[in-house]
N, CA, C and O of each residue as an XYZ file, in Angstrom:
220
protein
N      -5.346     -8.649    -12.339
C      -5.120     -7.821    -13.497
C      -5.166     -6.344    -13.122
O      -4.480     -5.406    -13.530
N      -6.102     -6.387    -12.286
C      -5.959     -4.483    -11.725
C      -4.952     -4.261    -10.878
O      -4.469     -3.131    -10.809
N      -4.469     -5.316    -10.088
C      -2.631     -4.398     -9.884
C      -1.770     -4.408    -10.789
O      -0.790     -3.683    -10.621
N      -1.870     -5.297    -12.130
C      -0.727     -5.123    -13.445
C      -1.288     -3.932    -13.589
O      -0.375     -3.120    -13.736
N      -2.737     -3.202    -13.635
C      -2.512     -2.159    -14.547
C      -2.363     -0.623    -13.608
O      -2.450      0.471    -14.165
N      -2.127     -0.782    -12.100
C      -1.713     -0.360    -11.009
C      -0.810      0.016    -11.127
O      -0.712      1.241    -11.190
N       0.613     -0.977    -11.246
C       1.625     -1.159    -11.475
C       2.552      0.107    -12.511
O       3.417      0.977    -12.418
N       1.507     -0.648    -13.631
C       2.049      0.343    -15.198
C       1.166      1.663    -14.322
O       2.057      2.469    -14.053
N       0.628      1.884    -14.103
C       0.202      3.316    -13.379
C       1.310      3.948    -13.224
O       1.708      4.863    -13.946
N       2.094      3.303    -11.879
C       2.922      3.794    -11.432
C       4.059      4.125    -12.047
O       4.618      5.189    -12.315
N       4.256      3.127    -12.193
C       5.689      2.928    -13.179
C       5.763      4.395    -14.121
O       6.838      4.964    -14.309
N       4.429      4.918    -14.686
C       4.577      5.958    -15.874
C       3.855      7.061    -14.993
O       2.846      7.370    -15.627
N       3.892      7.525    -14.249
C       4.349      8.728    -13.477
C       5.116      8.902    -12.933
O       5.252     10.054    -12.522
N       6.346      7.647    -12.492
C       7.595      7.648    -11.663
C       8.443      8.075    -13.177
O       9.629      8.340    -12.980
N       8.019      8.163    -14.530
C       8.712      7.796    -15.562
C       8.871      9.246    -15.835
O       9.935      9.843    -16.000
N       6.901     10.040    -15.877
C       7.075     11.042    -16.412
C       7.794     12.435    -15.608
O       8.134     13.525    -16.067
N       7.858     11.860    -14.184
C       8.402     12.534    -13.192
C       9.859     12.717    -13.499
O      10.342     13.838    -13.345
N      10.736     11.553    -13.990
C      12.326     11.596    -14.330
C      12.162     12.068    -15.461
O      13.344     12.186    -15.785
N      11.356     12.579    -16.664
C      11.243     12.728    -17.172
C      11.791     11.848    -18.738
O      12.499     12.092    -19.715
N      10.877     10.629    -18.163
C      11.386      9.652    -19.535
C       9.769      9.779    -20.252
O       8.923      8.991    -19.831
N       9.407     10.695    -21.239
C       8.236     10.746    -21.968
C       7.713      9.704    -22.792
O       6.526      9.392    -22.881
N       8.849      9.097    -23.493
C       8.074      7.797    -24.391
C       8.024      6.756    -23.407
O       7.071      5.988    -23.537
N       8.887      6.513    -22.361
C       8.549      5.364    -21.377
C       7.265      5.316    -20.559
O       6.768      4.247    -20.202
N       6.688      6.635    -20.243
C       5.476      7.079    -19.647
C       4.291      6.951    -20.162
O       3.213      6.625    -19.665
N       4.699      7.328    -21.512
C       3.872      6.966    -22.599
C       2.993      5.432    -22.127
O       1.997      5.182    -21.447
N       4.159      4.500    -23.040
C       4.173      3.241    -23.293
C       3.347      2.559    -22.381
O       2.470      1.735    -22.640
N       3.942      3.244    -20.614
C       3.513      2.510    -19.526
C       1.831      2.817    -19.631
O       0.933      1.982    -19.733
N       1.732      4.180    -19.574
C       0.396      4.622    -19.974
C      -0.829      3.814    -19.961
O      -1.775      3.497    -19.239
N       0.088      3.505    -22.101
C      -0.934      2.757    -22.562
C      -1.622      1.402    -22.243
O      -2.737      0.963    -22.525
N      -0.416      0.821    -21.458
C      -0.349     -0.900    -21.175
C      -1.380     -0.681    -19.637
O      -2.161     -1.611    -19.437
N      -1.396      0.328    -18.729
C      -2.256      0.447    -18.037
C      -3.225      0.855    -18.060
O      -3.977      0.557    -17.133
N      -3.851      2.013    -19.452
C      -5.224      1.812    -20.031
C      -5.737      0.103    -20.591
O      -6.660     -0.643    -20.265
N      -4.883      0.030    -21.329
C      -5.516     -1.459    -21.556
C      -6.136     -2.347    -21.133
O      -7.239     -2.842    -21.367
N      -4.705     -2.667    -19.951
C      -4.886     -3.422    -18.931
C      -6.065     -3.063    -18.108
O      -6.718     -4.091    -17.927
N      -6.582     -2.098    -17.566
C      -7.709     -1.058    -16.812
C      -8.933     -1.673    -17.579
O      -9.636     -2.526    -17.036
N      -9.196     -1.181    -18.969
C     -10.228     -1.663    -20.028
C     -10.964     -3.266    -19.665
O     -12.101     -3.635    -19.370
N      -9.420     -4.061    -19.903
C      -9.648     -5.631    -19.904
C     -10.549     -6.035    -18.287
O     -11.605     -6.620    -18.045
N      -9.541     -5.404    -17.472
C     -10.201     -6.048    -16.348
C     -11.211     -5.171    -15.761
O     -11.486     -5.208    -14.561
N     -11.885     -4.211    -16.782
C     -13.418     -3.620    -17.037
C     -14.581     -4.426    -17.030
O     -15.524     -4.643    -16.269
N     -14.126     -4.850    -18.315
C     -15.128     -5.912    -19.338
C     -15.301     -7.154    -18.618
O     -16.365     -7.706    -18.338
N     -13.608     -7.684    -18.237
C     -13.853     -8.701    -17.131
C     -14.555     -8.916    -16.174
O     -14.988    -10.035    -15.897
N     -14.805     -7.741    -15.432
C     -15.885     -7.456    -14.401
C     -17.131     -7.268    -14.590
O     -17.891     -7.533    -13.659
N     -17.532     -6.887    -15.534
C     -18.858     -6.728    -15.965
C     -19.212     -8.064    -16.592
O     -20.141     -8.625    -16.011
N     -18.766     -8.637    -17.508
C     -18.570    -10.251    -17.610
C     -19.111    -10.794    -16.638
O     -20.319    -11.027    -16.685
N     -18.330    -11.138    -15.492
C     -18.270    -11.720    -14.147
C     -19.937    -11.438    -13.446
O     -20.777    -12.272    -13.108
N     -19.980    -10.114    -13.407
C     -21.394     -9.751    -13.252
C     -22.854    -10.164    -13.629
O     -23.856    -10.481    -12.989
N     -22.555    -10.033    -14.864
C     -23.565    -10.367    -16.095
C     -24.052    -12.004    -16.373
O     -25.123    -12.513    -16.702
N     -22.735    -12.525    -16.073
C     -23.372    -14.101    -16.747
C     -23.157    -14.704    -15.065
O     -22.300    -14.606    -14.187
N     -24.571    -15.407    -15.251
C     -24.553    -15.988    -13.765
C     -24.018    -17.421    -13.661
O     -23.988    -18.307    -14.515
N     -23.642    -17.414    -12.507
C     -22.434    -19.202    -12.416
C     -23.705    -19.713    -11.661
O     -24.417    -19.397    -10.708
N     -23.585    -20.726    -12.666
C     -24.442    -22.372    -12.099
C     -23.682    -23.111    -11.584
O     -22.479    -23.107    -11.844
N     -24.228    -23.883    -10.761
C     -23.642    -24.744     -9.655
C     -24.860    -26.267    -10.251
O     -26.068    -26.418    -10.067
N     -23.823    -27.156    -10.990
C     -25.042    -28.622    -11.252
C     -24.988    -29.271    -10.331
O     -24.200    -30.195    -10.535
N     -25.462    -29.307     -9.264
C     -25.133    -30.938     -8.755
C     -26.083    -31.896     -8.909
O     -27.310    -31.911     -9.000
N     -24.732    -33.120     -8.918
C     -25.462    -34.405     -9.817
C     -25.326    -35.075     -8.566
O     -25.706    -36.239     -8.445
């Protein structure tokens, strides 16, 4: 998930560079998001500890 939001990184500075502003935008936002999610995800991951049952 952190290279999708890598990705849209890029993508919207290659955008705002040609100067496409609402495309830069857009990309922006989908790579804050994306950034956010696989935040929480990580701290998630962190936080709750994995049990291993063996039977």
């Amino acid at each position: 998930m952190l290279s999708w939001a890598l990705s849209f990184l890029i993508i919207s500075l290659i955008a705002a560079f040609l100067g496409f502003g609402a495309l830069a935008g857009v990309a922006a936002t989908f790579a804050k998001i994306l950034f956010f999610i696989f935040l929480v995800l990580f701290v998630v991951s962190l936080v709750v500890p994995r049990s291993r049952s063996i039977v």
